[in-house]
N, C-alpha and C positions, 0 to 999 in steps of 0.2 A: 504494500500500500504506500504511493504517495504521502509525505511525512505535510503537505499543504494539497488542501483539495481542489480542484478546480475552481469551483464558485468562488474561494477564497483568493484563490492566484487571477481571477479577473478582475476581485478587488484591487488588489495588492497592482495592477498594472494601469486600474483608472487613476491609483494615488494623485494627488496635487504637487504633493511632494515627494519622489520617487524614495521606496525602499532596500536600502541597501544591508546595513547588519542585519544578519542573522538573527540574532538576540533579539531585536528591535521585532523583524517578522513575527519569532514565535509569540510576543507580548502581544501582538496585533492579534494571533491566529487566536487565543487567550481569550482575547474580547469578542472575537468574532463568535467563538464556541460560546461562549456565555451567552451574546447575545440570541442565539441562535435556541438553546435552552430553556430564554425566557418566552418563546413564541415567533420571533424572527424568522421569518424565512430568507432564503440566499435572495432571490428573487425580490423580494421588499428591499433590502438591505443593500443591492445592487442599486435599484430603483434609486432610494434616498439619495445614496451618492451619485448618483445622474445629477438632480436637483440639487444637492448640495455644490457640485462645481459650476454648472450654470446660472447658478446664485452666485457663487465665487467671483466666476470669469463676469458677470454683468456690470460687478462694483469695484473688482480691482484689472480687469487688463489678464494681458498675459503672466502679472507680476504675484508668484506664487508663495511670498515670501511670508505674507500675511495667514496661510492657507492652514487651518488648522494638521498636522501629523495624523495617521491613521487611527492611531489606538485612542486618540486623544476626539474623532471624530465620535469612533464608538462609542466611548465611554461617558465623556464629559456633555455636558449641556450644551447647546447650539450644536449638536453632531447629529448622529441615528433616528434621535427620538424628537427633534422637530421635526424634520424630513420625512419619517414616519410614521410617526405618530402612534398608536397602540401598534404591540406585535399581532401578526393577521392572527393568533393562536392565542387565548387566553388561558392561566393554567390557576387562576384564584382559586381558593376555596374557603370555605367556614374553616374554622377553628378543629373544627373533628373530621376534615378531609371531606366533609358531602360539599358539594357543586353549590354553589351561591342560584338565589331565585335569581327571576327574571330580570325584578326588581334594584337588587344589589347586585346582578350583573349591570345593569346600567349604570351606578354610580360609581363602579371601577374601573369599568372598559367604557372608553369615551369613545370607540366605532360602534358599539350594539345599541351605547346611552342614546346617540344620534336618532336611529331608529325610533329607540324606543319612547323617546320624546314626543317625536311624530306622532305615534300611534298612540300613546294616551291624549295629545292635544286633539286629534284629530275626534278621538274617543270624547272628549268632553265637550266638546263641540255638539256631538249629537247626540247627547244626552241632555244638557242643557235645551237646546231647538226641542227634543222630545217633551221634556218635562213640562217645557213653558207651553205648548198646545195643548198638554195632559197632565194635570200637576200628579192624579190620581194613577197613571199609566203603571203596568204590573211588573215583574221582573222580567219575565218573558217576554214581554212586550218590548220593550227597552233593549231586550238582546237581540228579538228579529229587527227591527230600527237598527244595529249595528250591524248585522249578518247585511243589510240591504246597503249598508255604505260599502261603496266599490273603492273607494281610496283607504278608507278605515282596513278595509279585509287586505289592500295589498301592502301595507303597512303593517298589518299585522303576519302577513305572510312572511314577508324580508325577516320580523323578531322570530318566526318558529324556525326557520330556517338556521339564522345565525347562532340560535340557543341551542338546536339542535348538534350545529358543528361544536360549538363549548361543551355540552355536554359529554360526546364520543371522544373531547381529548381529555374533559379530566374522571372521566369513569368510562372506560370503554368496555369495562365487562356489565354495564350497567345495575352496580350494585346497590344503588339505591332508587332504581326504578324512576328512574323521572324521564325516560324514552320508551319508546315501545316499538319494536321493527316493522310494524305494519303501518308506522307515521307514515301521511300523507305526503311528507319531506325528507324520507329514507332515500337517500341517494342522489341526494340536488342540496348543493351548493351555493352559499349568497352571492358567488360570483359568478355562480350561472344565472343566477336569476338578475343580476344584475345587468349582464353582457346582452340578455334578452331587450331589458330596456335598451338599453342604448343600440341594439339593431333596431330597432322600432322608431326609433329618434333619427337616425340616419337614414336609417330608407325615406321618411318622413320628409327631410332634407332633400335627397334627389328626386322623390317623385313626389312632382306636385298631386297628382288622383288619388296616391295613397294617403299622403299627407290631408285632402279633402276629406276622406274617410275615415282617418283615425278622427279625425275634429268632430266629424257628425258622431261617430261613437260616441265620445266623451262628452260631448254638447247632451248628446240624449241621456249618457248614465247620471250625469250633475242634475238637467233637470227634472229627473225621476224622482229621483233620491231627494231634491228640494220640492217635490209636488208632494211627495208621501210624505215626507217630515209637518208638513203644513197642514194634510190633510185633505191634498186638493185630488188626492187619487183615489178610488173606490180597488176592492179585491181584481174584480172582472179588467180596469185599466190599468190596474200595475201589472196585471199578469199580460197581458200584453201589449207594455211598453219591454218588459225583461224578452218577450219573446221576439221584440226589434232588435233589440240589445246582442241577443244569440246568434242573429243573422248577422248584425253587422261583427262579429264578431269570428263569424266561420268566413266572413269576406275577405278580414283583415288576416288571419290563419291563412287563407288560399294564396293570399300576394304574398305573405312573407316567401312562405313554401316556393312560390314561383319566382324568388328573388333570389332563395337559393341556389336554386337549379339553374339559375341562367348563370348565376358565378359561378358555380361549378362546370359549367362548357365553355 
């Protein structure tokens, strides 16, 4: 085995300041393994320092004298961890090794807290508009009101998702039950689910027809979802408004699908 891994030797060549001792390397390789431990991946860790020397090279020139040292990138402040930001892998836990809730997973990990912001704001939001048309409205009630918000639900998808990946790294034999393999999100990834939007936002970009059609989607699910909150839908018209909804929805499936295939030829 190579005594420096490769991810680490393409570090070691982006340097600012070129690495020459030996000693100096392995202190570097030191931090890189730590960092790597706490959740880092090569891939992020590479990343940051892209951004960190074009942050560099923007304010000083070619003049590399300022430039922080490797190990000192890693470790110290203004390095790794602004660039960034949480490692993609959280490994927190309670005091007695069980997985932090949802909850104190947000207030430690400021990538899932993002999220998770969202979706309780988004959450109170239509609960509030519910209550205030129904001060008396039931639990159940209140929860299909949530189930019918389409932003609320994909918000809340991105948090099952990412709790999902925290949980499988700090309990992967799932010893404390807080997964189940027949999860609706057994096998997908926040970065799949993210790479989806952002094909959806690009294609959006070059074709103006799809772009008209994601809009009518989204124009019809907003004013669904603010006609039922208010009360201005009856059963018979919300069920088919959701049934326009589906079609423009197997529309938007067919183009992507056909957007594939034509990259792929």
């Amino acid at each position: 085995m190579p005594e420096f891994p490769d991810d680490f030797e393409r570090l070691c060549s982006m340097s600012l300041k070129p690495i020459v001792a030996i000693k100096f390397k392995r202190d570097c390789l030191d931090a890189w393994n730590h960092r790597v431990d706490e959740g880092y991946s090569a891939k992020q860790i590479l990343d940051a320092y892209r951004s960190y020397a074009k942050s560099y090279e923007r304010r000083n020139g070619s003049d590399n004298s300022k430039a922080k040292n490797l190990a000192s990138w890693l470790t110290r402040e203004g390095g790794l961890v602004e660039f960034a930001d949480d490692p993609e892998r959280c490994y927190a836990t309670n005091e007695d090794g069980s997985p932090l809730s949802m909850e104190e997973l947000a207030k430690h990990y400021k990538r899932f807290g993002k999220l998770w912001r969202r979706a309780m704001g988004r959450r109170g939001l239509i609960l509030s508009m519910a209550y205030d048309r129904d001060p008396s409205l039931a639990k159940n009630e209140a929860e299909d009101e949530l189930r019918d918000d389409r932003e609320y639900c994909d918000f809340m998808d991105a948090c099952h998702i990412a709790y999902g990946q925290y949980l499988r790294c700090v309990d992967p034999s799932n010893s404390h039950g807080l997964f189940k393999e027949e999860s609706l999100f057994q096998g997908t990834d926040l970065m799949t689910f993210i790479a989806r939007k952002e094909e959806i936002r690009t294609l959006a970009n070059d074709d103006p027809d799809f772009a008209e059609l994601l809009d009518r989607y989204e124009t019809l699910s907003k004013d669904t979802t603010a006609c039922r909150l208010i009360g201005q839908l009856d059963d018979k018209a919300w069920e088919k408004r959701r049934y326009e909804e589906l079609q423009l929805q197997h529309e938007i499936e067919a183009r992507i699908e056909q957007h594939r295939s034509e990259q792929e030829t």
